[in-house]
PANU-934327 format. One record per residue: z, x, y of N, C-alpha, C in turn; residue number from 1. Coordinates in steps of 0.2 Angstrom, whole numbers, plus 5000, padded with zeros to 4 digits. Last residue first. Layout:
REM residues N
+------+------+------+------+------+------+------+------+------+-----+
:   nZ :   nX :   nY :  caZ :  caX :  caY :   cZ :   cX :   cY : seq :
+------+------+------+------+------+------+------+------+------+-----+
:    Z :    X :    Y :    Z :    X :    Y :    Z :    X :    Y : NUM :
...
+------+------+------+------+------+------+------+------+------+-----+
END
This chain:
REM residues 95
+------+------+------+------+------+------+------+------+------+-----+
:   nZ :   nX :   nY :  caZ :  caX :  caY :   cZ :   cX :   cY : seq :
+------+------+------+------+------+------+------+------+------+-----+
: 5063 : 5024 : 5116 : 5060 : 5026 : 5121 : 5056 : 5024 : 5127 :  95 :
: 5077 : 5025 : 5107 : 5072 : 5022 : 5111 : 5067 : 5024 : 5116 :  94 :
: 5078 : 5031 : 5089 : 5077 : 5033 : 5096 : 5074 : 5028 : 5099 :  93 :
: 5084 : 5036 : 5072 : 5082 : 5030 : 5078 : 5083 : 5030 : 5086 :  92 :
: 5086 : 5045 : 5058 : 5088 : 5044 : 5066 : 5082 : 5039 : 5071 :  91 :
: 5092 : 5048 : 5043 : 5087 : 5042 : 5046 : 5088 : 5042 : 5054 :  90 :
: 5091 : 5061 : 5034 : 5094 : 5055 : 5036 : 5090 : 5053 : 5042 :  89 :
: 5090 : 5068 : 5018 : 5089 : 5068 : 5025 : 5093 : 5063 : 5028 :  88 :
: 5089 : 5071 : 5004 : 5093 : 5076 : 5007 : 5088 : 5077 : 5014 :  87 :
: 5080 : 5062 : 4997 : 5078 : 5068 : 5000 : 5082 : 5072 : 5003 :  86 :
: 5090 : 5050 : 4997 : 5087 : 5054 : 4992 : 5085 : 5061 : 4992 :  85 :
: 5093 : 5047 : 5010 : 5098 : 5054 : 5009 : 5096 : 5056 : 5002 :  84 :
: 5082 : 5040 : 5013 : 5081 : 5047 : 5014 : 5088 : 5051 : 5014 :  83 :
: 5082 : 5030 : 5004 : 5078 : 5034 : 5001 : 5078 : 5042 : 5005 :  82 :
: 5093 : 5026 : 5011 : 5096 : 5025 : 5005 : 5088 : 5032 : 5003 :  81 :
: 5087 : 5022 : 5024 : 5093 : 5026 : 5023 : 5093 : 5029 : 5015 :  80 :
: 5077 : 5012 : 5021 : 5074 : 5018 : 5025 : 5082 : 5023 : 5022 :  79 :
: 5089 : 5001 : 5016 : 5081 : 5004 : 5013 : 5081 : 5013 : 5014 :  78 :
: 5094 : 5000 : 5029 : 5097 : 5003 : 5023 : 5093 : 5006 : 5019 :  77 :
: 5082 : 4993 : 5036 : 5087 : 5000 : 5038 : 5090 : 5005 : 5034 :  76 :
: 5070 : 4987 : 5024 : 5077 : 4988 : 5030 : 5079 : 4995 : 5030 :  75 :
: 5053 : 4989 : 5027 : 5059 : 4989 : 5022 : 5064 : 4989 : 5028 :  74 :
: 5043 : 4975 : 5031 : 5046 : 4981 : 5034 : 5051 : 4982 : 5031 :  73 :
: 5027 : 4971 : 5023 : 5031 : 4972 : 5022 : 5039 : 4977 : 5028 :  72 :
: 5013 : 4975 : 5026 : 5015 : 4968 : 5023 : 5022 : 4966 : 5026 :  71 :
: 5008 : 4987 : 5029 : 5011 : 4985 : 5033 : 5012 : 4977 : 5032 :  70 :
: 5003 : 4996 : 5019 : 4999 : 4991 : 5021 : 5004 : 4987 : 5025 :  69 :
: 5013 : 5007 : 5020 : 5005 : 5008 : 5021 : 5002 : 5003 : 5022 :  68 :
: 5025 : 5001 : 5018 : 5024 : 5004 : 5023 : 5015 : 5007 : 5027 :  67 :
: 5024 : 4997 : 5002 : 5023 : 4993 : 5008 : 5023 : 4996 : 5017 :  66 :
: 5021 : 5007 : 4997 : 5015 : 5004 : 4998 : 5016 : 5002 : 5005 :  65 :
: 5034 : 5013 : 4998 : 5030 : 5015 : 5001 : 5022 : 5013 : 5002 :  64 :
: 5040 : 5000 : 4991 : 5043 : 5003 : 4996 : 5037 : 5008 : 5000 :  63 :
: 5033 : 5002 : 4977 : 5033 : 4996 : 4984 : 5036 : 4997 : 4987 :  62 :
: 5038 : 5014 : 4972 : 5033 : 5014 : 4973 : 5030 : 5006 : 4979 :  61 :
: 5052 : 5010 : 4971 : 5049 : 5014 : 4977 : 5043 : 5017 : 4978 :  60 :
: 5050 : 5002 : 4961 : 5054 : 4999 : 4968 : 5053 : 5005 : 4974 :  59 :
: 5046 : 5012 : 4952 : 5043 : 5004 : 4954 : 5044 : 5001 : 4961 :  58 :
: 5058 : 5018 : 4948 : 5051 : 5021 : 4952 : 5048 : 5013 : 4954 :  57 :
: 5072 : 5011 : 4951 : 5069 : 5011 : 4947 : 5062 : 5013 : 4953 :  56 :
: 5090 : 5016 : 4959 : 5085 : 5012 : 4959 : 5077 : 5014 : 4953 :  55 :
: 5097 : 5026 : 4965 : 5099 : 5020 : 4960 : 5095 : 5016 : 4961 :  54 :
: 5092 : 5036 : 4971 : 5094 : 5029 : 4975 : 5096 : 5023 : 4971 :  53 :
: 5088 : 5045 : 4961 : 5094 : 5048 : 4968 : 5096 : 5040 : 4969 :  52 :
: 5080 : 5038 : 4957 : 5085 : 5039 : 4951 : 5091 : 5043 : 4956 :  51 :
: 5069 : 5037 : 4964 : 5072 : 5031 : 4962 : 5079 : 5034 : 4961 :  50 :
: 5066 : 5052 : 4967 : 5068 : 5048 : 4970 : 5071 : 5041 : 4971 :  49 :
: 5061 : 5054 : 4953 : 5064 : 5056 : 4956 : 5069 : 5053 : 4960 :  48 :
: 5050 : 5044 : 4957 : 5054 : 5044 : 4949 : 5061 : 5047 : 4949 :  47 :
: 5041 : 5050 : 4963 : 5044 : 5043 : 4966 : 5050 : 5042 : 4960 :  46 :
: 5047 : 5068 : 4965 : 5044 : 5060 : 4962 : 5045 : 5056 : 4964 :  45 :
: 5049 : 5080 : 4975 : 5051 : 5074 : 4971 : 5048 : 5071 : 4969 :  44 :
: 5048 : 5091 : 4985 : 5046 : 5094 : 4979 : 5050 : 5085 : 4974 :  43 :
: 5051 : 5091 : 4999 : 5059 : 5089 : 4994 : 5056 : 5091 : 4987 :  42 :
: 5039 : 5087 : 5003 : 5043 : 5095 : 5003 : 5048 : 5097 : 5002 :  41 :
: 5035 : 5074 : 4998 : 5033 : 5082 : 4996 : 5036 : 5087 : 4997 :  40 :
: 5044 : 5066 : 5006 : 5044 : 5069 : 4997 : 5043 : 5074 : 4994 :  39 :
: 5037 : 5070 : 5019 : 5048 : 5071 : 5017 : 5050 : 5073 : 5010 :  38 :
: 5028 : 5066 : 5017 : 5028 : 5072 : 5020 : 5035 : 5076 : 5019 :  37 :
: 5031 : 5052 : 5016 : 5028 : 5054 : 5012 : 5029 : 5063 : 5011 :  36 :
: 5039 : 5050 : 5030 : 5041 : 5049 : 5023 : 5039 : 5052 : 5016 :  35 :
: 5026 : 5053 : 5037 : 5034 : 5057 : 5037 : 5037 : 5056 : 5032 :  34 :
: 5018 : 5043 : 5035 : 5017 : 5049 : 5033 : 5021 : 5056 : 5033 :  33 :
: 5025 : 5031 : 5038 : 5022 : 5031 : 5032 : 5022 : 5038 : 5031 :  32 :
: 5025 : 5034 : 5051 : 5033 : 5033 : 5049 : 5030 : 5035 : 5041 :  31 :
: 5013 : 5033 : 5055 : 5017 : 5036 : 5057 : 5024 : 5038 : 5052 :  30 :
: 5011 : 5020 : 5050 : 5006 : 5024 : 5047 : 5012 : 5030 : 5048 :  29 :
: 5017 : 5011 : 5060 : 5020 : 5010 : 5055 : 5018 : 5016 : 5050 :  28 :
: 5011 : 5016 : 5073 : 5020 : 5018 : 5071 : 5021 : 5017 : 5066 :  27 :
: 4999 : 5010 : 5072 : 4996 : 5017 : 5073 : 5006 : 5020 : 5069 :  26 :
: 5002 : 4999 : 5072 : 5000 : 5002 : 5065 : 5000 : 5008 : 5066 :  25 :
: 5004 : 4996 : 5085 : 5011 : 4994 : 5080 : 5008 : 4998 : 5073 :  24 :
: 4991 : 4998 : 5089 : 4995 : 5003 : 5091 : 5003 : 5003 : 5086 :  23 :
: 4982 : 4988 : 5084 : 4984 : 4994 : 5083 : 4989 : 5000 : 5085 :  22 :
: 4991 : 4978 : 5092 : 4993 : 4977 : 5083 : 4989 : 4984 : 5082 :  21 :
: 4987 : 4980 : 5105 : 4994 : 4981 : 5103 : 4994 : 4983 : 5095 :  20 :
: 4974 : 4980 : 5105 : 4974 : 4985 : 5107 : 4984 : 4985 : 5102 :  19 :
: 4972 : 4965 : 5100 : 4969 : 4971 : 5096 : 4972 : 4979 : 5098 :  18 :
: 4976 : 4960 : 5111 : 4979 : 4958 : 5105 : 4978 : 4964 : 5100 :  17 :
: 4965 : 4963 : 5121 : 4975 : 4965 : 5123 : 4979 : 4965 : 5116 :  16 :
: 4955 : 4958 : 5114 : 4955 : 4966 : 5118 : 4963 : 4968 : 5116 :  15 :
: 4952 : 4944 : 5102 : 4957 : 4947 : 5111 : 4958 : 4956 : 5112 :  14 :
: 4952 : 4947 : 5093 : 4948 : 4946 : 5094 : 4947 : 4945 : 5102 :  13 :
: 4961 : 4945 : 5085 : 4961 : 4952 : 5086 : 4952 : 4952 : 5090 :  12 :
: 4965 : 4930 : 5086 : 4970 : 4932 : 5087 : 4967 : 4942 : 5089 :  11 :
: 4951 : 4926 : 5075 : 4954 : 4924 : 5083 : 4957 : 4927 : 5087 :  10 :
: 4958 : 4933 : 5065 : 4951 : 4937 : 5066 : 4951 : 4935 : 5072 :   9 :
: 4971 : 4928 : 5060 : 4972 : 4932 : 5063 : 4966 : 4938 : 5066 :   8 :
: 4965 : 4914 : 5060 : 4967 : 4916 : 5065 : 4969 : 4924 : 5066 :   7 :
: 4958 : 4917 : 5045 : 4955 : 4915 : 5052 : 4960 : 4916 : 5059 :   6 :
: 4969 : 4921 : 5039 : 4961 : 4929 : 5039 : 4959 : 4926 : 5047 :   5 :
: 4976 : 4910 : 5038 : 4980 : 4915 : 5038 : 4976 : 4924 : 5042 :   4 :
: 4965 : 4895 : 5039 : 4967 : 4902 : 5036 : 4972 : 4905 : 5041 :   3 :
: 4967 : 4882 : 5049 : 4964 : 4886 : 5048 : 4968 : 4894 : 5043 :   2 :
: 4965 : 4864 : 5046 : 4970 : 4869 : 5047 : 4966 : 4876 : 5045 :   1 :
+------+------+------+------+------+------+------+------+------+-----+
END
């Protein structure tokens, strides 16, 4: 049975496969530094912004990891709840 590192070294080892999972990073990165970009100009803390979202700094300290190392996709609400901390809101586009 092969690792979890091995297939996914198999799997990016394809042109077409590699080109895609960058490009989904390229959106997750994306979305990472808008949020980031959202805190600082809110002038906040991750401590801060726990304490808007009734929640503890820790939890949105992995909320934004998790968006960097792309482990993890917070939900909907998640994304919501942290950006009315910011005094924003969350809009979702197809395109």
């Amino acid at each position: 049975m092969r690792t979890h590192a091995e297939l996914k070294a198999k799997a990016l080892a394809n042109p077409k496969v590699r080109a895609e999972y960058e490009r989904l990073n390229r959106e997750e990165f994306a979305i990472l530094d808008e949020i980031l970009a959202a805190r600082r100009e809110a002038g906040l803390t991750q401590s801060q912004v726990a304490e808007r979202m009734g929640t503890k700094a820790p939890a949105v300290a992995r909320l934004e990891s998790a968006l960097a190392s792309g482990k993890h996709s917070p939900s909907l609400n998640t994304l919501r709840k942290y950006a009315a901390a910011l005094g924003k809101r969350i809009e979702v586009h197809l395109v």
